[in-house]
N, C-alpha and C positions, 0 to 999 in steps of 0.2 A: 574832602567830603563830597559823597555824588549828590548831584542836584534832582529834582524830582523826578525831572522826565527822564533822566539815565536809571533813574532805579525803576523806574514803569516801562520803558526798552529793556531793561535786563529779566524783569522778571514775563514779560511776554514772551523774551525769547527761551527763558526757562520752559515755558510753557510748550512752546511749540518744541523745544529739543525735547524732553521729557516724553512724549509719545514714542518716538523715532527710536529712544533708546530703550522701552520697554519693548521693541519690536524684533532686540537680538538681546540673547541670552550669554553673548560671547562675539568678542573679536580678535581673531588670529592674524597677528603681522598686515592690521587694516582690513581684513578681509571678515565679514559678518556673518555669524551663522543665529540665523533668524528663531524665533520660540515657536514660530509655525512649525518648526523643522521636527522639534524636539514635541510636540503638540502630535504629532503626524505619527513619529516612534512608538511615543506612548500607546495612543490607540491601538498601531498593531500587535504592539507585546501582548497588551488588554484583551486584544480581539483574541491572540492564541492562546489564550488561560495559563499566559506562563507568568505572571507578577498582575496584583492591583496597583491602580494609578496613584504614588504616595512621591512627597519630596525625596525619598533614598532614589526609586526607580527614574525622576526625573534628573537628580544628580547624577548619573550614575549615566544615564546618556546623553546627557549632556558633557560630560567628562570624556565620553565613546566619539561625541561628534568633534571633541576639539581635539582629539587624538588625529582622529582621522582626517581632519584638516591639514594639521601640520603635516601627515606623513605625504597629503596627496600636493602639497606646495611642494615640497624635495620632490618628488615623483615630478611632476610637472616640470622644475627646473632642470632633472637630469633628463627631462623630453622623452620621458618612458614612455606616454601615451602615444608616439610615433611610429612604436615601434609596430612592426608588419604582425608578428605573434597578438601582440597586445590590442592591436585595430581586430585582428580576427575573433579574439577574445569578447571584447564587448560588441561588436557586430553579433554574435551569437547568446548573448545574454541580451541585449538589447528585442532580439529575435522572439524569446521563449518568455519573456516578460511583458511583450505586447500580444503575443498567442494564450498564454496564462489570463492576459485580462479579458482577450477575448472568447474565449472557451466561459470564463466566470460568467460574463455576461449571456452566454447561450444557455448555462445552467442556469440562470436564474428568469429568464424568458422561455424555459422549459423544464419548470420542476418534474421529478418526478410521485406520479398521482399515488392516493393509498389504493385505489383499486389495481394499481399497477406492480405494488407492491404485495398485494394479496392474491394476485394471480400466482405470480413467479414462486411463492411460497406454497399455495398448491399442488405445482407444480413439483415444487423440491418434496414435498409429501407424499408423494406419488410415486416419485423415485427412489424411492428410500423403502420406500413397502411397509409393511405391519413389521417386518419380523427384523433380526439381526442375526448373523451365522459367526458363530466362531468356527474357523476352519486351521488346519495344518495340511503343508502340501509338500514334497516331493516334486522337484523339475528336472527332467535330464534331458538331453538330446534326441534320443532315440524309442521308436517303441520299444523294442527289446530291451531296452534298461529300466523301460518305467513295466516289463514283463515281471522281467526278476527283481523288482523291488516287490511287487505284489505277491509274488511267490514267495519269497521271503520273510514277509509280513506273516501269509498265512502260516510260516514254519515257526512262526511266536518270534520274529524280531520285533524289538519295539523302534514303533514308528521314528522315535524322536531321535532316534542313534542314526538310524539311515537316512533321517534328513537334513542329516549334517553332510550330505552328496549331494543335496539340490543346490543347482547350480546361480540362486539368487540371494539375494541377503536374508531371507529367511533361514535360510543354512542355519546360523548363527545361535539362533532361538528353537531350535529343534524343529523349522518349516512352520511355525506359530504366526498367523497373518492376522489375529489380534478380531475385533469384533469388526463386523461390517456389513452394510446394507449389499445383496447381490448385484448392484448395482454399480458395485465399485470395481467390480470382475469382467472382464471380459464374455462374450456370453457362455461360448460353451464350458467354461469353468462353473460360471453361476450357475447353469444348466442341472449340472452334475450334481453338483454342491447340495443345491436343495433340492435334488431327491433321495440323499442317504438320510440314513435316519440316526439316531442322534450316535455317537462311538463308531459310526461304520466305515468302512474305504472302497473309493470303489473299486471292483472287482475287474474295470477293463482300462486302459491308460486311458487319460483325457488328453485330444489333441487340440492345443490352441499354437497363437502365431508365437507364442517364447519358447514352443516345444512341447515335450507330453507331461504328463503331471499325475500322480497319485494322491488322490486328496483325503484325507479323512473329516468329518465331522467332530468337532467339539461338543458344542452345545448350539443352541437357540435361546434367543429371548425377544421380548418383547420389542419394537424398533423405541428409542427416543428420539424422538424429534423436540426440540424447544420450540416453547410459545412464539406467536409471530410476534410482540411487543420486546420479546429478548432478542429478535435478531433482523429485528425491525430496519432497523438502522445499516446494519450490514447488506444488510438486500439493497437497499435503494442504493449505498452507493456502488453496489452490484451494478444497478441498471443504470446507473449515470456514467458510468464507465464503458458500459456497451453504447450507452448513447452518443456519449463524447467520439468514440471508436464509428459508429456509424454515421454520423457527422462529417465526422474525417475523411469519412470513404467515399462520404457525397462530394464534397470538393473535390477530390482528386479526380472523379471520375468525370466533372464537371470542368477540371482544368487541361488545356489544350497544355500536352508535354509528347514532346520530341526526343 
C-alpha cells in the first residue's frame, strides 16, 4: 500500500511530467518532435489556401514529420550529411531561404502604393490605343520576293495560300497574327498596318529587322482593355517584381566585387 506522501510525490510528479509531454506529439527512437513543429506546418499549409486547420490535416503531418525523422536518423547514420554534394546542397538552400525571408521583409517595408498601381495601368492604356487590328502578313527575306508576292496578289492570288511562304509561324494559319494592339509590332509594321484600310495590302514591301513583309488588313475593333480592379492584382505584383529586381541592382552596384 503507498503511504500518503508517496502518493502526493507521485502525483506532483504527474503533474510536472504531464506538461513536458503535451510538448511533443511524437518520439522517434528518443528523439522528440515537438507540437510547436506541427503548430508551425499547419499555419503554412493555412497560409497557402491549400487545407483548413482540422485533426486529418494535423494527423496527416504529423505522420509527414515522423516519417521524416526516421528517414533523416538512417541519413545521419550513414553520414550522408558529409557528404561534399550534400554540404553544397544545403549551403544553397540555406542561401535562398535567408534571401526569400529577406526580400519578404523589404516587401512588406515597401508595399506597393494604389497610386502606383494606377499609374502603370494608365500607362498600359495608352499603349494599347483605342483600337485593335486584325492583321495577316507575308515574310520573306528579300524585297524582290515580298515584289512578287504583291504582284501576285494583285493577279487574284489569295492571300492566305501564299502565306504559307512566310517564313515565321504564322505560315501555318495562313500569315493570321490574330487581334492586337499596334503596339505589339515593331514600328514600322504598325506604321503600315494602320494606315490600310480595312481588306487592303499594302502596295510596297514593308522593311523591318525579321525582313520585308506584305501585310494585309483584317478588321479593326474597338481596343479591350479590362477594368483596373480585374488586373489589379497582377499589376502590383508586376511592380513588386521590378522592385525586388531594382533592389537587387542597388546592392550589387553597392558591392565591392572583384
Amino acid at each position: 500500500m503507498i503511504s500518503k506522501p508517496a502518493r502526493l510525490l507521485l502525483a506532483m510528479m504527474t503533474l510536472v511530467a504531464a506538461p513536458a509531454f503535451a510538448q511533443n506529439v511524437a518520439t522517434v527512437n528518443g528523439k522528440p518532435i515537438p507540437a510547436a513543429k506541427v503548430d508551425q506546418m499547419v499555419k503554412q499549409v493555412v497560409a497557402q489556401g491549400r487545407a483548413t486547420d482540422s485533426p486529418q490535416l494535423r494527423d496527416a503531418i504529423k505522420k509527414d514529420l515522423i516519417g521524416r525523422e526516421v528517414l533523416i536518423q538512417e541519413a545521419d547514420k550513414q553520414n550522408i550529411g558529409a557528404r561534399a554534394d550534400v554540404k553544397a546542397a544545403i549551403d544553397n538552400a540555406r542561401q535562398s531561404i535567408i534571401i526569400n525571408a529577406m526580400l519578404a521583409d523589404y516587401v512588406k517595408k515597401n508595399p506597393i502604393k494604389d497610386a502606383e498601381i494606377k499609374a502603370e495601368y494608365d500607362k498600359y492604356k495608352s499603349q494599347v490605343g483605342e483600337k485593335e487590328y486584325r492583321a495577316r502578313h507575308i515574310l520573306v527575306t528579300t524585297e524582290d520576293e515580298a515584289k512578287a508576292m504583291i504582284s501576285k496578289l494583285k493577279a487574284g492570288a489569295k492571300f492566305e495560300e501564299l502565306a504559307k511562304q512566310s517564313k515565321d509561324g504564322s505560315a501555318a494559319n495562313g500569315g493570321d497574327l490574330d487581334w492586337a494592339s499596334p503596339a505589339n509590332y515593331v514600328p514600322e509594321f504598325s506604321k503600315a498596318m494602320t494606315a490600310l484600310q480595312k481588306g487592303a495590302i499594302t502596295e510596297t514591301p514593308v522593311k523591318t529587322q525579321y525582313g520585308y513583309h506584305v501585310i494585309k488588313l483584317e478588321d479593326v475593333r474597338a481596343a479591350k482593355v479590362p477594368a483596373l480592379e480585374e488586373v489589379k492584382q497582377q499589376v502590383a505584383e508586376q511592380l513588386q517584381q521590378r522592385q525586388l529586381a531594382q533592389y537587387r541592382e542597388s546592392l550589387v552596384k553597392k558591392a565591392k566585387i572583384q
